[in-house]
OpenMM code with the backbone's topology and positions (N, CA, C; nanometers):
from openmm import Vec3, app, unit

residues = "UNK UNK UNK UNK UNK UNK UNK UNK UNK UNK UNK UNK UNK UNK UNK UNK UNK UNK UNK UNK UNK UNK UNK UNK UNK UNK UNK UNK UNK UNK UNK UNK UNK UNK UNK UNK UNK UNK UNK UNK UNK UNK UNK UNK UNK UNK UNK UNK UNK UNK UNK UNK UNK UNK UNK UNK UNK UNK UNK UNK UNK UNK UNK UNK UNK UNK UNK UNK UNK UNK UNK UNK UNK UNK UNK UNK UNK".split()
positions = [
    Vec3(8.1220, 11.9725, 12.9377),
    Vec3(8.1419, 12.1104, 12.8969),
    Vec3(8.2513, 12.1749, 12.9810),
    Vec3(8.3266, 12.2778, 12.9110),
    Vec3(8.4470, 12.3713, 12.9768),
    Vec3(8.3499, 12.4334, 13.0993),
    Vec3(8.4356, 12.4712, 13.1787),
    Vec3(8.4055, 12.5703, 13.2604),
    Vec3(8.3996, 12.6854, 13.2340),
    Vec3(8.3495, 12.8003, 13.2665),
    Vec3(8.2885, 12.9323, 13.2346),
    Vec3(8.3330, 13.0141, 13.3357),
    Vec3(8.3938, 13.1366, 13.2972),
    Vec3(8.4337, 13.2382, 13.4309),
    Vec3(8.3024, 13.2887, 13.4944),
    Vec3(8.2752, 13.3222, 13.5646),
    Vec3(8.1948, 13.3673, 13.6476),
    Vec3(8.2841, 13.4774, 13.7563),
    Vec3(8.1272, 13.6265, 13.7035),
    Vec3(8.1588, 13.7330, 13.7222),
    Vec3(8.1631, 13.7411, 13.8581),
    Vec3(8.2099, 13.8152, 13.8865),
    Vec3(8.3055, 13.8711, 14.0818),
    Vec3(8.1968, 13.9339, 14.1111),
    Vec3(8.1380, 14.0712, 14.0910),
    Vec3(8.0292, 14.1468, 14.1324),
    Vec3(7.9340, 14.1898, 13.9866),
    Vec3(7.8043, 14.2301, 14.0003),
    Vec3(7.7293, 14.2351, 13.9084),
    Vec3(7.7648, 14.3502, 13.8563),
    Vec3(7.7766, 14.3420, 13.7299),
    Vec3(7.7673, 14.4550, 13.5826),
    Vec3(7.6851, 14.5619, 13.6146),
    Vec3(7.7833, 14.7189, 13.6355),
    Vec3(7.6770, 14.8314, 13.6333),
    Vec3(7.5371, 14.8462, 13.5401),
    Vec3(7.4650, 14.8634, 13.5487),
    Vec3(7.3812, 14.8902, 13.4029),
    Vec3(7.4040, 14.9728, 13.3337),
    Vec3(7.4563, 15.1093, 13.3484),
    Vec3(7.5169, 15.1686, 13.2455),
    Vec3(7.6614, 15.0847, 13.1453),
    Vec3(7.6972, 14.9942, 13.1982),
    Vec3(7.7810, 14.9169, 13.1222),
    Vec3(7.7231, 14.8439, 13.0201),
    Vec3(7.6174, 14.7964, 13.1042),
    Vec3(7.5139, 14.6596, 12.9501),
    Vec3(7.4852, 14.7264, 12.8927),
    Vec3(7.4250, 14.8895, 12.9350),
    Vec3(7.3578, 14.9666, 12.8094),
    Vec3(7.4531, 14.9932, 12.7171),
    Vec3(7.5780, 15.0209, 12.7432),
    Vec3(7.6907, 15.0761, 12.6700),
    Vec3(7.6938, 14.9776, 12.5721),
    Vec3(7.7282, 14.8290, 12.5700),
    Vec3(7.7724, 14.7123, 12.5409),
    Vec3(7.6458, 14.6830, 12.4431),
    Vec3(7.5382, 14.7252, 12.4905),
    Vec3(7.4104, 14.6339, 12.3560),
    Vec3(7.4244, 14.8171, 12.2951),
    Vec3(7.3978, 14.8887, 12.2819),
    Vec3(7.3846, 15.0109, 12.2262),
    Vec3(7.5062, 15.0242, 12.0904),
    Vec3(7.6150, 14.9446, 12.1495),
    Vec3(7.7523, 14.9202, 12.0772),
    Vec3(7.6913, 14.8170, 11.9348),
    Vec3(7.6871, 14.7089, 12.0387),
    Vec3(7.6200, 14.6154, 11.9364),
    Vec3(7.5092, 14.6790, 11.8296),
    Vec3(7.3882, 14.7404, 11.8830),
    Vec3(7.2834, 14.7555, 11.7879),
    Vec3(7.3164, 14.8697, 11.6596),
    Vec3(7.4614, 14.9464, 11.7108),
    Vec3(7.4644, 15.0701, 11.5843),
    Vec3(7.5313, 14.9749, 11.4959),
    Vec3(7.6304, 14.8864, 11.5321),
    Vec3(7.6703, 14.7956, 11.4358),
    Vec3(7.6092, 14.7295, 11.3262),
    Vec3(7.4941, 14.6996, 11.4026),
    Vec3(7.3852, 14.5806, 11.3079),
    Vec3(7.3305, 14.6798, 11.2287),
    Vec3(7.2505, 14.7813, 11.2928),
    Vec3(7.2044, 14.9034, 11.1936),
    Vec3(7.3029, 14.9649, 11.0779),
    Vec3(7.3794, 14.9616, 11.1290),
    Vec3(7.5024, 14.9943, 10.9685),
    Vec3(7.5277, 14.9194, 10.8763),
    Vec3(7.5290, 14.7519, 10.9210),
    Vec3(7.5694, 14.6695, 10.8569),
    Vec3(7.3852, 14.6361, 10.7688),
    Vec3(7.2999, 14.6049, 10.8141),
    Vec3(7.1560, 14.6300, 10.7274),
    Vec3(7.1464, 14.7537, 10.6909),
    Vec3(7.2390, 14.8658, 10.7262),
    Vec3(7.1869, 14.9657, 10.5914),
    Vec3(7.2909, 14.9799, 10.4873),
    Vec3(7.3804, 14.8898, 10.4988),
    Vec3(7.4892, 14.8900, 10.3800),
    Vec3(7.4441, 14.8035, 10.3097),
    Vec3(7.3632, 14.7010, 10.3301),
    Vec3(7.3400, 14.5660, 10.2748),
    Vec3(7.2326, 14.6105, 10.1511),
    Vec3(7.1657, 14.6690, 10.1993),
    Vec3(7.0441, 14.7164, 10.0841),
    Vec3(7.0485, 14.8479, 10.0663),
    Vec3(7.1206, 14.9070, 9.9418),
    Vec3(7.1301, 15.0423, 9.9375),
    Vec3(7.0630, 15.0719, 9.7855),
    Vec3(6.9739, 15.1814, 9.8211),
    Vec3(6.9162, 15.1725, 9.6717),
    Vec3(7.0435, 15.2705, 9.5684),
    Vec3(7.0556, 15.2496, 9.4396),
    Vec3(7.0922, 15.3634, 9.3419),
    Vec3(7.0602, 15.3599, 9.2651),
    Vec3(7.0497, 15.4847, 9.1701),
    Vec3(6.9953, 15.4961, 9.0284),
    Vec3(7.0620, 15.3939, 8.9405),
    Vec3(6.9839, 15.3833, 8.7878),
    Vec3(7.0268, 15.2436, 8.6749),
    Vec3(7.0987, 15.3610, 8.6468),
    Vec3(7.1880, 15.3297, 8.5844),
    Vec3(7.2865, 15.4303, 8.4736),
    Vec3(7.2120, 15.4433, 8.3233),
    Vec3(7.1086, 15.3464, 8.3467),
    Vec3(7.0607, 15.3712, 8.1850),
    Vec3(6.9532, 15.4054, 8.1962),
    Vec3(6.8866, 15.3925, 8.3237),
    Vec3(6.7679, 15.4317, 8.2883),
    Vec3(6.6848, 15.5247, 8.3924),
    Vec3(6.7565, 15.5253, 8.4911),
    Vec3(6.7327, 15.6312, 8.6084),
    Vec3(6.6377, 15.6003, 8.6943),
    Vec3(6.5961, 15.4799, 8.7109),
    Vec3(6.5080, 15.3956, 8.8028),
    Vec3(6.6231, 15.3744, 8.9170),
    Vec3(6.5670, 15.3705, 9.0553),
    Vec3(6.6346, 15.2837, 9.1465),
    Vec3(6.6126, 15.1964, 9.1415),
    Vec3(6.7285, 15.1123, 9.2199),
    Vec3(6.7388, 14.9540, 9.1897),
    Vec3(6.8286, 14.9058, 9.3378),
    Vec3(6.8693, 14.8124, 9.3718),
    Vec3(6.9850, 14.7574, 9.4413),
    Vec3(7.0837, 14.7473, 9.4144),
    Vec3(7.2043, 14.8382, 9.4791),
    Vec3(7.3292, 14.8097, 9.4348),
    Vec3(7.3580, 14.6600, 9.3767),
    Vec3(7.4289, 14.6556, 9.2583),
    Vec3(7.5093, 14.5192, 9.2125),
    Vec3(7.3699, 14.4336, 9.1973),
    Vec3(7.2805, 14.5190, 9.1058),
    Vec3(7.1964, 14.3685, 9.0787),
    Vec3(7.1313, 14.4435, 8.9493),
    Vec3(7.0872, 14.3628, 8.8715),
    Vec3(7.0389, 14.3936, 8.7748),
    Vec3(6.8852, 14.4671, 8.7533),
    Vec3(6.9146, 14.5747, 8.6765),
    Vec3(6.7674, 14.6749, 8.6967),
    Vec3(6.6388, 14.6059, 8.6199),
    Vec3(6.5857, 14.5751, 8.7569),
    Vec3(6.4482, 14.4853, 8.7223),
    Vec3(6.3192, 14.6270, 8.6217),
    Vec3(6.3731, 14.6919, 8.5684),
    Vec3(6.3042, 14.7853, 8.4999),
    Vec3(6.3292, 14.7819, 8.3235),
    Vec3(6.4463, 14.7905, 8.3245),
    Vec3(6.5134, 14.7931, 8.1912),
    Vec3(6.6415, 14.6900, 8.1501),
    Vec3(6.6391, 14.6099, 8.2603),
    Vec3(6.7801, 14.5248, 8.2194),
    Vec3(6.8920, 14.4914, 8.2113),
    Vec3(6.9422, 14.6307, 8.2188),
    Vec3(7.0924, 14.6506, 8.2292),
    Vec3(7.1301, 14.6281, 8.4317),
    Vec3(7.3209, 14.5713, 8.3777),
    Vec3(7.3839, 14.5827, 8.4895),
    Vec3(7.5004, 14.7104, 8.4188),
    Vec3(7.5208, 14.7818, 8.5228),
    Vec3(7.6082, 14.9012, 8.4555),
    Vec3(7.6180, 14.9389, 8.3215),
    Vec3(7.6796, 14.9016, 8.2440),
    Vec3(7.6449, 14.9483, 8.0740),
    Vec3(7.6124, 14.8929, 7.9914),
    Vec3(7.6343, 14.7867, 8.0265),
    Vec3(7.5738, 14.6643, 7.9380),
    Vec3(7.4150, 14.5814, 7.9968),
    Vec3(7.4025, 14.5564, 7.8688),
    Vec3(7.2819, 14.4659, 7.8429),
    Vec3(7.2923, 14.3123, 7.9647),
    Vec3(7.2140, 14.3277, 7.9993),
    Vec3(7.2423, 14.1966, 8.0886),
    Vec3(7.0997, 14.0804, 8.0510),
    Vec3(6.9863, 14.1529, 8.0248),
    Vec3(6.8593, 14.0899, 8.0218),
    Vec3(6.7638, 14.1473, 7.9144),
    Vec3(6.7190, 14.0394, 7.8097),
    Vec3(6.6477, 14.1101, 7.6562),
    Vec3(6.5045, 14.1105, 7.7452),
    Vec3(6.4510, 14.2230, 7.7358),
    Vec3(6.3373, 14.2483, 7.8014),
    Vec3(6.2619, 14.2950, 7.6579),
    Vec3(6.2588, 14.2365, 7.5685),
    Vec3(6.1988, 14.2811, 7.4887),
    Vec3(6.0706, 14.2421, 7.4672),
    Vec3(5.9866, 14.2380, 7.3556),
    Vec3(5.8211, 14.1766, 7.3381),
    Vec3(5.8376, 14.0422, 7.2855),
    Vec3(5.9678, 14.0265, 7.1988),
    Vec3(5.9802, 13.8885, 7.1995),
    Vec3(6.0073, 13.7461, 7.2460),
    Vec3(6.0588, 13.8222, 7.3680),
    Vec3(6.0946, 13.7639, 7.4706),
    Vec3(5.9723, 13.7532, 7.5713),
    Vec3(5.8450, 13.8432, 7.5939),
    Vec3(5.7925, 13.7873, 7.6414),
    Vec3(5.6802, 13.6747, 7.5354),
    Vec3(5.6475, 13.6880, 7.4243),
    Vec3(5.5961, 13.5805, 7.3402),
    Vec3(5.6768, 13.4597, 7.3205),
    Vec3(5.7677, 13.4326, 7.3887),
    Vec3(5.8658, 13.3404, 7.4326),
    Vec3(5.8086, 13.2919, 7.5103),
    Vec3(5.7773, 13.3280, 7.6266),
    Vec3(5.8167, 13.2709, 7.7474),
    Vec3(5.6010, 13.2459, 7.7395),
    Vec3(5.5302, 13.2971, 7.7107),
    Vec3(5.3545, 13.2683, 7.7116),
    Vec3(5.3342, 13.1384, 7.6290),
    Vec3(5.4438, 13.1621, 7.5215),
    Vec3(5.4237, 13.0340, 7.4327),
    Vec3(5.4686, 12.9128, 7.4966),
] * unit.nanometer
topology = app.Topology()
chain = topology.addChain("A")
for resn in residues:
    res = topology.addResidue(resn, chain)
    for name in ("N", "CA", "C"):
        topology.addAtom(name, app.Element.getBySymbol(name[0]), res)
């Protein structure tokens, strides 16, 4: 293995706090961008951005999924 610098005098602690505090607003932004709820455009249920509305079907204006009754006597049969 490489060699590794090794620190001269020890790290204030107000520095590590600075340094993970940095880190953790990051992660918190990045998991609250990741799952953001919004309304269906068709049907006014929330849902997950960019995924199809597990309520009524649609992805933005179009039909994406026949949620109809025949479709489920499809799928029992």
């Amino acid at each position: 293995m490489g060699k590794r610098p090794v620190q001269k005098k020890k790290a204030p602690r107000s520095q590590t706090k600075k340094r993970y505090s940095a880190f953790k607003k990051r992660a918190q932004k990045i998991l609250y961008e990741k799952y953001v709820l919004v309304a269906c455009a068709n049907c006014g249920e929330m849902k997950l951005s960019h995924h199809i509305c597990p309520n009524c079907g649609h992805y933005g204006k179009r039909r994406a999924i026949d949620t109809g009754k025949d479709v489920v006597k499809k799928i029992k049969a």
